[in-house]
C-alpha positions as CSV (number, residue, x, y, z in Angstrom):
1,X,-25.9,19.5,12.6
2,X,-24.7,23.0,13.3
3,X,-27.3,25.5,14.7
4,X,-25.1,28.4,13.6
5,X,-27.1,31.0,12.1
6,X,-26.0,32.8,9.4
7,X,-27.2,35.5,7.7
8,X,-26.7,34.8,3.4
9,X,-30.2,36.8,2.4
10,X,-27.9,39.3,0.2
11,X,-27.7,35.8,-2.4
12,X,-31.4,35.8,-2.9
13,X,-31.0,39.4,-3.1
14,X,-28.7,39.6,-5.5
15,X,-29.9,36.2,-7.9
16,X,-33.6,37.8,-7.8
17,X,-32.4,42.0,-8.5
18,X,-29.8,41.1,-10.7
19,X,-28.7,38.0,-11.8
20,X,-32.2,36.7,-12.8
21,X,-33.1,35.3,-16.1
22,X,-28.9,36.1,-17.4
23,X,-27.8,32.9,-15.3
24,X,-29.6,29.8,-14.9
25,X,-30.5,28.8,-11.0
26,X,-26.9,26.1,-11.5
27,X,-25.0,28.9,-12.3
28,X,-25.6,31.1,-9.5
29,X,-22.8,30.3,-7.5
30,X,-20.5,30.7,-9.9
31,X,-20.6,34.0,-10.3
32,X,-21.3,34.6,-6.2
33,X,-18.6,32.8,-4.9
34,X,-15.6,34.5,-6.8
35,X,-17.4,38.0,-6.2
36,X,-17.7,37.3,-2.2
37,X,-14.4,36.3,-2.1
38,X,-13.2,39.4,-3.6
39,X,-15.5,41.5,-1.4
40,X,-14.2,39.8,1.4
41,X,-10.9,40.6,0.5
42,X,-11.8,44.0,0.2
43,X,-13.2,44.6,3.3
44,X,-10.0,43.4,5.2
45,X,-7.6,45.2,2.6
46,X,-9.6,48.3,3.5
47,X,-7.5,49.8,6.3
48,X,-3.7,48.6,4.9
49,X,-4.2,49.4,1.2
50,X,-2.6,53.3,1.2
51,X,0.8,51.1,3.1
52,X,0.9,48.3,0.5
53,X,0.3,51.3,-2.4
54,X,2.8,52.7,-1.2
55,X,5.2,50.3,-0.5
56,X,4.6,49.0,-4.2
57,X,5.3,52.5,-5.0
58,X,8.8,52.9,-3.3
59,X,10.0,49.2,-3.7
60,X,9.2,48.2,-7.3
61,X,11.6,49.7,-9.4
62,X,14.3,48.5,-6.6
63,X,13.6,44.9,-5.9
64,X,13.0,41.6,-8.4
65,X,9.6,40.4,-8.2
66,X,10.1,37.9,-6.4
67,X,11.7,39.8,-3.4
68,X,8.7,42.1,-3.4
69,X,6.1,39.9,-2.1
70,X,7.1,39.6,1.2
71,X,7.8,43.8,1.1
72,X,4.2,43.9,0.3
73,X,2.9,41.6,2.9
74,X,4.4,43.0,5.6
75,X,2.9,46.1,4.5
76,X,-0.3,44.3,4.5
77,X,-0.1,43.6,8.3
78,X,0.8,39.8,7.6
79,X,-1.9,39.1,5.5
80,X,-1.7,36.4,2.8
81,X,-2.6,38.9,0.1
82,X,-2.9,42.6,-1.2
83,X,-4.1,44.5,-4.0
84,X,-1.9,47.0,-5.3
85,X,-4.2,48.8,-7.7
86,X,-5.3,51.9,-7.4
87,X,-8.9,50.8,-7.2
88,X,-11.4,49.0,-4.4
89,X,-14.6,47.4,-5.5
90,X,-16.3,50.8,-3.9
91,X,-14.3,53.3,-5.7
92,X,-15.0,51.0,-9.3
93,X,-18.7,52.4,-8.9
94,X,-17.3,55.8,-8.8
95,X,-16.5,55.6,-12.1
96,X,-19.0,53.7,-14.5
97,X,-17.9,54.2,-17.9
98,X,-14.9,52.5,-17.6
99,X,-15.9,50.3,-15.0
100,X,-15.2,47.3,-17.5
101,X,-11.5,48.2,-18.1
102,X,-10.9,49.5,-14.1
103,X,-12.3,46.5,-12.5
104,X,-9.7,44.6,-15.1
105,X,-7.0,46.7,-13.2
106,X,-8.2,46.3,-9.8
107,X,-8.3,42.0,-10.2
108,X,-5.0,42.2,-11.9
109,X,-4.0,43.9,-8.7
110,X,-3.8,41.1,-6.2
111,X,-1.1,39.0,-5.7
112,X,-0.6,35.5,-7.5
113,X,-2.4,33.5,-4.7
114,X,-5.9,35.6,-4.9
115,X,-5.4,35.4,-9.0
116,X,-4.6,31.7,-8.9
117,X,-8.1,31.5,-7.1
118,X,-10.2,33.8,-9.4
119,X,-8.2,31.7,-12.6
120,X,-9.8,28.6,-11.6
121,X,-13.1,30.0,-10.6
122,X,-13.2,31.0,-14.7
123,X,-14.0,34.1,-13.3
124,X,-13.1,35.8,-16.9
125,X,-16.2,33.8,-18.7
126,X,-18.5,34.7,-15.8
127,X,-17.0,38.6,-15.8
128,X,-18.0,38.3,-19.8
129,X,-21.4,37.6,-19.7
130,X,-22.0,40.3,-17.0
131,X,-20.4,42.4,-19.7
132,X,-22.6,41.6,-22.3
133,X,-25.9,41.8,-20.5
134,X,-24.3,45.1,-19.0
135,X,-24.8,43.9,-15.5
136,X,-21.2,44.2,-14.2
137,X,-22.2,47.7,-12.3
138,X,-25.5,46.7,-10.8
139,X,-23.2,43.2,-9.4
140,X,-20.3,45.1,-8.0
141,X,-22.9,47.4,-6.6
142,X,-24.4,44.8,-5.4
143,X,-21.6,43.4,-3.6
144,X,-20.7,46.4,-1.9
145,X,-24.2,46.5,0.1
146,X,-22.6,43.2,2.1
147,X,-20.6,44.3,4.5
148,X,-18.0,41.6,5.2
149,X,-15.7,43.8,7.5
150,X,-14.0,41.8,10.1
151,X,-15.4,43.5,12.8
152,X,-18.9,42.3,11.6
153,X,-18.4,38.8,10.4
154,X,-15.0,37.5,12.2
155,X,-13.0,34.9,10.1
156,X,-15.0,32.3,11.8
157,X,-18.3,33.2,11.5
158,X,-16.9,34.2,7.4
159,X,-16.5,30.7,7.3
160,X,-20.1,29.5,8.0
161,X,-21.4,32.2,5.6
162,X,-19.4,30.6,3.1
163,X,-20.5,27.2,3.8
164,X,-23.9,28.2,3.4
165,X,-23.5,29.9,0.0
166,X,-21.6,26.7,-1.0
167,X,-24.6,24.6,0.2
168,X,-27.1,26.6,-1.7
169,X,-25.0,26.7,-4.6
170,X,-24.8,22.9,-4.8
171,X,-28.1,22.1,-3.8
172,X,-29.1,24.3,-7.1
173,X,-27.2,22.3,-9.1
174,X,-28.1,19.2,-7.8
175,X,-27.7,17.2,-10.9
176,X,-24.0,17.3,-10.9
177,X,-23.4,18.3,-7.2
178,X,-22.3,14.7,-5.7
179,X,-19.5,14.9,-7.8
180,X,-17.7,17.9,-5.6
181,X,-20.0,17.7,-2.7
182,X,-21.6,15.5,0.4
183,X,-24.7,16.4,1.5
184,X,-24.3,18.0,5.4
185,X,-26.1,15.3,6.9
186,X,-23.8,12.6,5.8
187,X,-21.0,14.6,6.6
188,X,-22.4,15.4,10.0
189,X,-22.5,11.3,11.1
190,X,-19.3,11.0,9.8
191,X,-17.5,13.8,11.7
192,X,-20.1,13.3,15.2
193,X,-18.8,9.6,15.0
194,X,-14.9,10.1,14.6
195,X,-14.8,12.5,17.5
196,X,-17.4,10.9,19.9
197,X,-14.5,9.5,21.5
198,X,-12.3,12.3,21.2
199,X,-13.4,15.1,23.5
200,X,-11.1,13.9,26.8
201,X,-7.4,14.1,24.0
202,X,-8.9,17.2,22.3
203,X,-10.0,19.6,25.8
204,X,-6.0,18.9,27.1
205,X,-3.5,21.9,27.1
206,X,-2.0,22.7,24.0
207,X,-3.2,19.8,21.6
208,X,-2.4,20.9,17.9
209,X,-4.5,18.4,15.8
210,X,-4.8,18.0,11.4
211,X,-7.6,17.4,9.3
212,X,-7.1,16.0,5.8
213,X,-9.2,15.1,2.9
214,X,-7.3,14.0,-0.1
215,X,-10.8,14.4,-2.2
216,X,-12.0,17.3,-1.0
217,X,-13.7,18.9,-3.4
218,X,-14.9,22.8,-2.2
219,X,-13.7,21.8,1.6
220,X,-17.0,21.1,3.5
221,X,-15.7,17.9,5.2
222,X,-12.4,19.5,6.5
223,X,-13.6,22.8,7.7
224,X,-17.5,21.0,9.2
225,X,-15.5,19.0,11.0
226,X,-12.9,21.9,12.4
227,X,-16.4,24.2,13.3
228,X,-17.5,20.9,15.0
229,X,-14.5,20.3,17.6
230,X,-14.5,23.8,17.9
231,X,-18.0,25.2,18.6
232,X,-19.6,22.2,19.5
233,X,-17.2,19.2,21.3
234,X,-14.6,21.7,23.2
235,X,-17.6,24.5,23.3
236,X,-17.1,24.2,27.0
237,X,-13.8,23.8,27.3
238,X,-11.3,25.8,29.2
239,X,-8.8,24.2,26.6
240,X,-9.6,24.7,22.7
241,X,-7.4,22.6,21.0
242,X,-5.5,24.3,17.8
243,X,-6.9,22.6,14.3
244,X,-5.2,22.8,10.9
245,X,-7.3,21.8,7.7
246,X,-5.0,19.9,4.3
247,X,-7.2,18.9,1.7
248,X,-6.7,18.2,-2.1
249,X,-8.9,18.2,-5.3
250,X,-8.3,17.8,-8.8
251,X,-11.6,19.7,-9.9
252,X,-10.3,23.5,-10.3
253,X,-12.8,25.1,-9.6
254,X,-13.9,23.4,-6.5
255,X,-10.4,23.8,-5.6
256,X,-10.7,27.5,-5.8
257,X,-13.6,27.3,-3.8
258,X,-11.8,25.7,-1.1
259,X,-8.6,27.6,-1.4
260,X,-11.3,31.1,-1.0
261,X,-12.2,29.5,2.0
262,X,-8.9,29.4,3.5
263,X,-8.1,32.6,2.4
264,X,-11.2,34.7,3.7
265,X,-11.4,32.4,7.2
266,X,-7.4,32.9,8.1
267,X,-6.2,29.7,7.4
268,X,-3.2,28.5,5.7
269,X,-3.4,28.6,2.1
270,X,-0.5,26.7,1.3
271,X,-2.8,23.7,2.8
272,X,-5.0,23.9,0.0
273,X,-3.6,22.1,-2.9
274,X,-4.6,21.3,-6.2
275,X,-3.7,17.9,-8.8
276,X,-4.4,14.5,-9.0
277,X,-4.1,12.8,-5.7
278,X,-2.7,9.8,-7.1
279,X,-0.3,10.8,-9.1
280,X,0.5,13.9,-7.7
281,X,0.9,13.6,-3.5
282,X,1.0,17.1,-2.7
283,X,1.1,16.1,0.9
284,X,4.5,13.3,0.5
285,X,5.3,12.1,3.6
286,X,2.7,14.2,5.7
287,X,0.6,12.5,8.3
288,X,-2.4,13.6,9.8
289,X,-4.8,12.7,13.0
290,X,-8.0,12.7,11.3
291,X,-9.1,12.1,7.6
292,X,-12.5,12.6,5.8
293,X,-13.2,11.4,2.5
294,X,-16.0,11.2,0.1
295,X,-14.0,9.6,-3.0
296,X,-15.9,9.3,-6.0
297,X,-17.2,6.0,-7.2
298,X,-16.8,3.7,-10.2
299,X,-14.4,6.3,-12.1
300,X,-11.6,4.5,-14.1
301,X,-7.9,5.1,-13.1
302,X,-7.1,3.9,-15.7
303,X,-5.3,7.0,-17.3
304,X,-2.9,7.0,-14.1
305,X,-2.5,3.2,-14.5
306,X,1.2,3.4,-15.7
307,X,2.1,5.5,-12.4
308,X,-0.1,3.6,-10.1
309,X,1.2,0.0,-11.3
310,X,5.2,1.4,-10.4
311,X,3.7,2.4,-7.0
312,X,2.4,-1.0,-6.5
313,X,5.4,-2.7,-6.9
314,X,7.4,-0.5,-3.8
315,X,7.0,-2.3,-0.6
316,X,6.9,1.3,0.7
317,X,4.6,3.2,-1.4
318,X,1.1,3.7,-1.2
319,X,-0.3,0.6,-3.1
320,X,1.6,-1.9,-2.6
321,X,-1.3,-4.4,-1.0
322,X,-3.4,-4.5,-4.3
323,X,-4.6,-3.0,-7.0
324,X,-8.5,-3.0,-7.4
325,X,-10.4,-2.7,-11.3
326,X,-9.2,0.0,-13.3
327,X,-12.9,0.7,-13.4
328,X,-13.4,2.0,-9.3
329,X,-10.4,3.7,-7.9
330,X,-12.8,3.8,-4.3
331,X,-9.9,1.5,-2.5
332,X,-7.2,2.9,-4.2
333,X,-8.2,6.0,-2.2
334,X,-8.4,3.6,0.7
335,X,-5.2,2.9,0.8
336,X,-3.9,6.7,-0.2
337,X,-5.6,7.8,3.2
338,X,-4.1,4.3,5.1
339,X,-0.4,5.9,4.4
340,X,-1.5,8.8,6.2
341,X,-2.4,7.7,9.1
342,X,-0.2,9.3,12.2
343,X,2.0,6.2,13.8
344,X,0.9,7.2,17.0
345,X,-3.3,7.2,16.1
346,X,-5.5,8.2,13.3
347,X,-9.2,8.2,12.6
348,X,-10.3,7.5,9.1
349,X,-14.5,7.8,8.0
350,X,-14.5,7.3,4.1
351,X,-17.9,7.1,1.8
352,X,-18.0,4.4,-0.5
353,X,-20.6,2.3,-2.6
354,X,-20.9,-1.0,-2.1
355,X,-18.5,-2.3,-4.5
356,X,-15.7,-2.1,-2.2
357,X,-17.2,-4.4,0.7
358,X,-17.0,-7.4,-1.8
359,X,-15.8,-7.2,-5.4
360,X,-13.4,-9.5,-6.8
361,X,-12.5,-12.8,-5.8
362,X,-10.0,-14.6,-3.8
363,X,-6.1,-13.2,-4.4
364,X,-7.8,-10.6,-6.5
365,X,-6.6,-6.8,-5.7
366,X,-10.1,-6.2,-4.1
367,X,-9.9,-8.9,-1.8
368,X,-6.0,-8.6,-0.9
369,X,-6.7,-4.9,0.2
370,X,-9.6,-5.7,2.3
371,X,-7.1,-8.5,3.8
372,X,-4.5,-6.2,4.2
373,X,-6.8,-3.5,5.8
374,X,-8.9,-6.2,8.7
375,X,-5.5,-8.7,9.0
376,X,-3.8,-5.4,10.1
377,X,-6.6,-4.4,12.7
378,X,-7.3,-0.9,10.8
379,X,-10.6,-1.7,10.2
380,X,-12.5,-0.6,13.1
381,X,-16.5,0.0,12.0
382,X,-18.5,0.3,9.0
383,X,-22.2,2.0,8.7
384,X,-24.2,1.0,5.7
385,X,-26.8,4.2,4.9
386,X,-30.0,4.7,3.9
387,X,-30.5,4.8,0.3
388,X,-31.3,8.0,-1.8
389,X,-28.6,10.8,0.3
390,X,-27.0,11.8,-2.3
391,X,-27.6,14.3,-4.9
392,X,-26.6,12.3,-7.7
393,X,-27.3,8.5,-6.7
394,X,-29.7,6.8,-4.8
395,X,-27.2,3.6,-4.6
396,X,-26.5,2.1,-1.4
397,X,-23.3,3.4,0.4
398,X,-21.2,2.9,3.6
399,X,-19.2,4.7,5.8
400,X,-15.8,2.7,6.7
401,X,-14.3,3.8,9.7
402,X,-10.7,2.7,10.4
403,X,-8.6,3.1,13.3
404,X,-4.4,2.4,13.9
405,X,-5.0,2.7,17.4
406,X,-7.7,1.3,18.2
407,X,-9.6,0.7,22.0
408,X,-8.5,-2.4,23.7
409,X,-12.3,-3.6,23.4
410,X,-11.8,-3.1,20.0
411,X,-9.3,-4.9,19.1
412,X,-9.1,-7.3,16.8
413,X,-13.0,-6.7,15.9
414,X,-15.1,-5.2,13.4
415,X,-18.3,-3.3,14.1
416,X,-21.1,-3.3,11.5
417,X,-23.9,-0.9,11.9
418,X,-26.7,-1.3,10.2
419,X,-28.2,2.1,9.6
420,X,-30.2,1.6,6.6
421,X,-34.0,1.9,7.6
422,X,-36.7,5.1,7.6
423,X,-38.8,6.3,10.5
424,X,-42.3,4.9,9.7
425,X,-45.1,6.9,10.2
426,X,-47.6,4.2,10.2
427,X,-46.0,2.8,13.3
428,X,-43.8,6.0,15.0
429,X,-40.7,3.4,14.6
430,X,-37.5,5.1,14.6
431,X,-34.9,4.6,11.3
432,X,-32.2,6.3,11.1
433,X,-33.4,8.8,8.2
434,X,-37.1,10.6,7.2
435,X,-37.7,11.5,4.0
436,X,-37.2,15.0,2.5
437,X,-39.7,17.6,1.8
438,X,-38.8,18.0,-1.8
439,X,-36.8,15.7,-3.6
440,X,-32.7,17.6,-4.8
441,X,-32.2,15.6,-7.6
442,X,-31.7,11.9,-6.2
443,X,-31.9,12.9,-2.6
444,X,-35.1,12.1,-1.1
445,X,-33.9,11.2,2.3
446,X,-32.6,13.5,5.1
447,X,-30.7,12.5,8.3
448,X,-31.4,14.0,11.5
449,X,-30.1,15.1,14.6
450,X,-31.9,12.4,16.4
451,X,-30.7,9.7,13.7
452,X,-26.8,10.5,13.7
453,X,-26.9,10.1,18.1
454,X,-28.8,7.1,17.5
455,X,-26.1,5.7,15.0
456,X,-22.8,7.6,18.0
457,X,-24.8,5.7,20.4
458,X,-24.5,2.4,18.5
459,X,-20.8,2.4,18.1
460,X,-20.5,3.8,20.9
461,X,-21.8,1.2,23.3
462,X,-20.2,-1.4,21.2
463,X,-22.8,-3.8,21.9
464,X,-24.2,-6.7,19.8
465,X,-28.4,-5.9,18.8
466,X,-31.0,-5.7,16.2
467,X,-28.7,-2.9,13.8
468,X,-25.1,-3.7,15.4
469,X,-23.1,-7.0,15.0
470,X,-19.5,-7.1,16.0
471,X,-17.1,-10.0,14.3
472,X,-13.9,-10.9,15.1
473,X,-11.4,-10.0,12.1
474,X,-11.2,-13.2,10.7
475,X,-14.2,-13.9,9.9
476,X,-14.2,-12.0,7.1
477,X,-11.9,-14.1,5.7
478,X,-11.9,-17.1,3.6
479,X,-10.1,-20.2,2.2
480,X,-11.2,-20.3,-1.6
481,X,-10.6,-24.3,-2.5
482,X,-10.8,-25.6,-5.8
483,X,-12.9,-29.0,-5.6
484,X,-12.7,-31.5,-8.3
485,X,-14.8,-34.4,-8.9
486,X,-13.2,-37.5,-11.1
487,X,-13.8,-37.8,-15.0
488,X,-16.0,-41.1,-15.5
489,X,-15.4,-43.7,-18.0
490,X,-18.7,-45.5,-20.2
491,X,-19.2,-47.8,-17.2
492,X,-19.4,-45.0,-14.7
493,X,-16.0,-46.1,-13.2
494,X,-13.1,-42.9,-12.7
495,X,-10.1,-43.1,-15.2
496,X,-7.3,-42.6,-14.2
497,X,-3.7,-41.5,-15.4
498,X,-0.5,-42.8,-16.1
499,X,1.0,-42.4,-12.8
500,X,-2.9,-44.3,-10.7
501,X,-4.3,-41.3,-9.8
502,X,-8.1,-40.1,-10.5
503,X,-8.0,-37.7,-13.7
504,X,-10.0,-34.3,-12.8
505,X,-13.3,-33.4,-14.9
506,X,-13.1,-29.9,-15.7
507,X,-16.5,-30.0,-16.7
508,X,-17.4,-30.5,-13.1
509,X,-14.4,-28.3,-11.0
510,X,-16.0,-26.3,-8.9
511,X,-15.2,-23.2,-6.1
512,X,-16.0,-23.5,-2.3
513,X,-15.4,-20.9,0.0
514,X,-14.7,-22.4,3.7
515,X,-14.1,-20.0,6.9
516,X,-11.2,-19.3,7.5
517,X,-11.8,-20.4,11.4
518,X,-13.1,-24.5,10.4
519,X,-9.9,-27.0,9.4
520,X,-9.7,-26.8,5.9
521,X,-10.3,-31.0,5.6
522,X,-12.8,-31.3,8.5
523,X,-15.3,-29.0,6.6
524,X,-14.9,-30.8,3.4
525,X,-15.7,-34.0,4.3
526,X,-19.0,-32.8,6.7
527,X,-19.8,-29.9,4.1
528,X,-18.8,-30.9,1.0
529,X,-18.2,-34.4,0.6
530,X,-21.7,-36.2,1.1
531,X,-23.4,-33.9,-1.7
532,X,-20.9,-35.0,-4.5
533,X,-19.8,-38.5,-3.7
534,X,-16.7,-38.6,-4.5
535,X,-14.1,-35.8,-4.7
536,X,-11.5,-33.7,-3.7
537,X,-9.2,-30.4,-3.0
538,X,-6.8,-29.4,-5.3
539,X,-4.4,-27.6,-2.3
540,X,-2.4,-26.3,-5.0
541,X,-5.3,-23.4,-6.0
542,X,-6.3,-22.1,-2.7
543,X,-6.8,-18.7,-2.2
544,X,-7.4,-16.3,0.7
545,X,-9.9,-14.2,0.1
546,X,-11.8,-11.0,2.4
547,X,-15.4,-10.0,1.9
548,X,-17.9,-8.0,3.9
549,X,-21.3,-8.9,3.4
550,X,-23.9,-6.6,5.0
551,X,-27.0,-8.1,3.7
552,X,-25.9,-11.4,4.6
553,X,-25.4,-10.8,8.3
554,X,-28.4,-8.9,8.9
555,X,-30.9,-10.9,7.1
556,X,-33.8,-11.7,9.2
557,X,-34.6,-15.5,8.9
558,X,-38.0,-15.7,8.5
559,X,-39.0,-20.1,8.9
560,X,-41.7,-21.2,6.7
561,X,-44.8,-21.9,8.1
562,X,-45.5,-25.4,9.3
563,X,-47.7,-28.0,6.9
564,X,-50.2,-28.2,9.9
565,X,-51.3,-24.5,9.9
566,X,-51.0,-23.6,6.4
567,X,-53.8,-27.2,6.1
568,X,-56.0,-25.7,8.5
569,X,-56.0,-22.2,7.0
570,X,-56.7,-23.9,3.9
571,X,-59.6,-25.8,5.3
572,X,-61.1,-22.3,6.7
573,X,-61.4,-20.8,2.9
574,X,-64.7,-20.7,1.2
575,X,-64.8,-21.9,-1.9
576,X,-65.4,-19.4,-4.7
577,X,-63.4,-16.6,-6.5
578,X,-61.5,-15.5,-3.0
579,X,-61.2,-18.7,-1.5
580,X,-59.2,-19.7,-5.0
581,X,-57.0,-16.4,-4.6
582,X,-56.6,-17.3,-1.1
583,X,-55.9,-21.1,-1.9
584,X,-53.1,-19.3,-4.6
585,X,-51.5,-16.8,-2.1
586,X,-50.7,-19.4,0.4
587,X,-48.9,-21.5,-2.7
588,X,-46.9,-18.8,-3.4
589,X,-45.7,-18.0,0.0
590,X,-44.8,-22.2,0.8
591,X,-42.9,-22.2,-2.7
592,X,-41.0,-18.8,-1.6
């Protein structure tokens, strides 16, 4: 995790002096957020404003609208916005009886960009219930104690105090918070593991590199993962490689969160984008090195169905290797993030439940995507997690990590890693999470420092062990046959039909699913054969089908105990109350 400090006392400041007992602890950051942006703002604006006034002044009357933007920022020193009201947030206190109607003025004074932003913060509802509890002076007042002038907090240090608020923010809302946002933590194994084999590419002259999450909710994977090559991997470096952040969302006002963050850190605005990533690629024919996703899981697509099904049926768009359930659009985002992927190398680490790894049968849209993702090699490793990370579920989920270029070690192999256990106390045996101080809403379990370089040094050793297994790509995959057994006659005998041949019992037609690596025939006659009798395939119904089984592989098989000792134990019980509870126990564990 980052060890940046950061210095966000003014939010407790602010929540306890004035925003107590008006908004409720989940609201907090929606009326913080829009109102540090806008300070912010501000604090930059400070020095240019009397050029943009008057440039506003001399130019408006002269030019179309249009044409006027770029007058103004030029003005503005290059900036990506201005205000050209007469007011700042300081000189609104100046001024308190009509601070409601001025402070209207001075918001309606930035360009379209910065109103967008405070339009899908639905800053107007929050701006009316400071009204109402007459609390808009004390909160601009408020503001203006944090100094947010560049020369204090530079664009990337602005960035980590706004991480922070986000996290705070979110964490008070827990309830509903995994819908926009992943816990640091589980964003912090999924960046350190992408770029633990990046740091030689990344410390070279000149490397420009992108970051893109097409689900990106308020921007914490895109712009962790930026601080993280930056401050951390190429701390040392002579050479700091050049990072541009793309993400996403469909949620406004996590969009506006993320699009503030651009704004206030420097970065490129026109990266941030907001719609439906399915419907609506804002990115068309965009690539990018490195991709972070936290898609949610089990929501229908069903709405978009009608676009996604024409999608599927171009050979060139996004879709076209299956379609899963209209109920869980987790591998429709899959395959979104697959079109993406540079043509020279991408990294891909994408959160998603278990569903995924193994829904749907053979020739089902499940199974042909996860066929289409291993058959092609892109499927480099996947971590299952420890339960009970997120804020709003405590299911089990996985990291998949995919690769277009990958290692030649790597080749044609999957990694599992399985990451799933808690550091015992009892014992002082590492897991690969400890469990939280206080519970945020479904999160009870925290990742570590120590956890995420156990989990770097797993996949990066890429070594076979107790929590590691590595398969080669086909053995994920499957010949589904469909075995039928003959229809009997009164005297037992098969009947048969007109043309001599046995006549198939539905009743007793039956699936089998045989390796894809054993001959098709050999297995059923050693495998299948001797437990029905008589019998066979009906070649014309195979399927291929692709499934990834974590708690199959990594089962411990545990043998039963011989007859011998479990007799002797049995022999060594007194008789009475225990002995017959003892006598009971050990029936139990021989019939499982």
């Amino acid at each position: 995790m980052s060890d940046k400090k950061v210095d966000v006392g003014f939010i407790f400041q602010i929540t306890d002096k004035v925003l107590w007992n008006v908004f409720k602890k989940n609201e907090i950051g929606d009326v913080l957020l829009p109102f540090v942006v806008l300070r912010r703002l501000d604090c930059i604006l400070e020095s240019v404003n009397q050029k943009i006034r008057e440039s506003y002044q001399n130019f408006k009357d002269k030019v179309p609208e249009d044409k006027l933007d770029p007058i103004l920022r030029k003005a503005s020193g290059g900036l990506q916005f201005y205000n050209i009201s007469r007011h700042t947030l300081e000189s609104l206190l100046e001024d308190p009886k009509n601070i409601e109607i001025n402070f209207s003025n001075y918001r309606h004074g930035f360009n379209k960009d910065v109103r967008d932003i405070l339009e899908n913060f639905q800053f107007d509802k929050v701006i009316g219930r400071l009204v109402k509890n007459r609390l808009l002076y004390q909160m601009i007042e408020a503001i203006c104690k944090v100094d947010l002038h560049i020369d204090k907090v530079d664009n990337h240090d602005m960035g980590y105090v706004f991480e922070e608020l986000i996290r705070i923010s979110n964490e008070q809302s827990n309830e509903t918070a995994g819908e926009h946002f992943t816990p640091r933590d589980v964003v912090q194994l999924m960046i350190e593991v992408v770029f633990s084999t990046e740091k030689q590419i990344l410390s070279q002259p000149g490397i420009i590199r992108t970051i893109y999450d097409p689900a990106m909710g308020t921007g914490g994977m895109i712009n962790i993962a930026k601080n993280y090559v930056v401050d951390k991997l190429c701390e040392t470096q002579p050479n700091k490689p050049t990072i541009r952040t793309y993400g996403q969302e469909i949620n406004e006002q996590s969009y506006a969160i993320a699009k503030s963050e651009a704004l206030i850190t420097g970065e490129n605005i026109d990266n941030i984008r907001h719609g439906n990533t399915f419907t609506e690629d804002k990115f068309q024919g965009k690539t990018f090195h490195y991709m972070f996703a936290n898609p949610p899981y089990g929501v229908t697509w069903s709405k978009d169905a009608d676009f996604i099904i024409n999608e599927s049926a171009n050979p060139a768009g996004r879709f076209y290797a299956g379609l899963p359930a209209k109920s869980d659009g987790q591998l429709l985002f899959l395959q979104h993030m697959v079109s993406k992927m540079e043509h020279e190398g991408s990294k891909v680490a994408v959160v998603t439940n278990g569903s995924p790894l193994f829904s749907g049968g053979a020739g089902g849209g499940e199974s042909e995507i996860r066929k289409w993702v291993i058959s092609n090699d892109l499927l480099e490793c996947i971590v299952a997690l420890p339960k009970d990370l997120f804020y709003n579920t405590g299911i089990n989920t996985f990291i998949w990590f995919l690769n277009n270029n990958k290692p030649s070690q790597r080749r044609g192999k999957v990694q599992l890693i399985n990451a799933v256990s808690a550091d015992d106390r009892s014992t002082g045996e590492l897991g690969f999470c400890r469990p939280e101080k206080r519970s945020l809403g479904n999160k009870r379990n925290k990742i570590e420092d120590y956890h995420i370089e156990r989990v770097v040094e797993l996949y990066t050793q890429f070594e076979e062990g107790p929590y590691s297994m590595i398969f080669d790509n086909e053995f994920f995959g499957f010949y589904q046959v469909v075995v039928e057994q003959p229809e009997l006659d009164e005297s037992g005998k098969p009947k048969l039909d007109k043309n001599g041949e046995m006549k198939p019992d539905s009743k007793k037609r039956d699936k089998e699913n045989i390796p894809l690596s054993k001959d098709i025939e050999v297995y059923f006659e050693k495998e299948v054969l001797p437990h029905i009798g008589e019998g066979w395939i009906d070649f014309d119904k195979t399927r291929i089908g692709y499934e990834i089984n974590f708690s199959k592989y990594f089962t411990e098989f545990k043998p039963l105990r011989s007859t011998t000792e479990v007799k002797a134990e049995i022999q060594e019980l007194e008789f009475g109350k225990e002995g017959e509870k003892g006598i009971v126990d050990l029936l139990k564990e021989l019939l499982g």
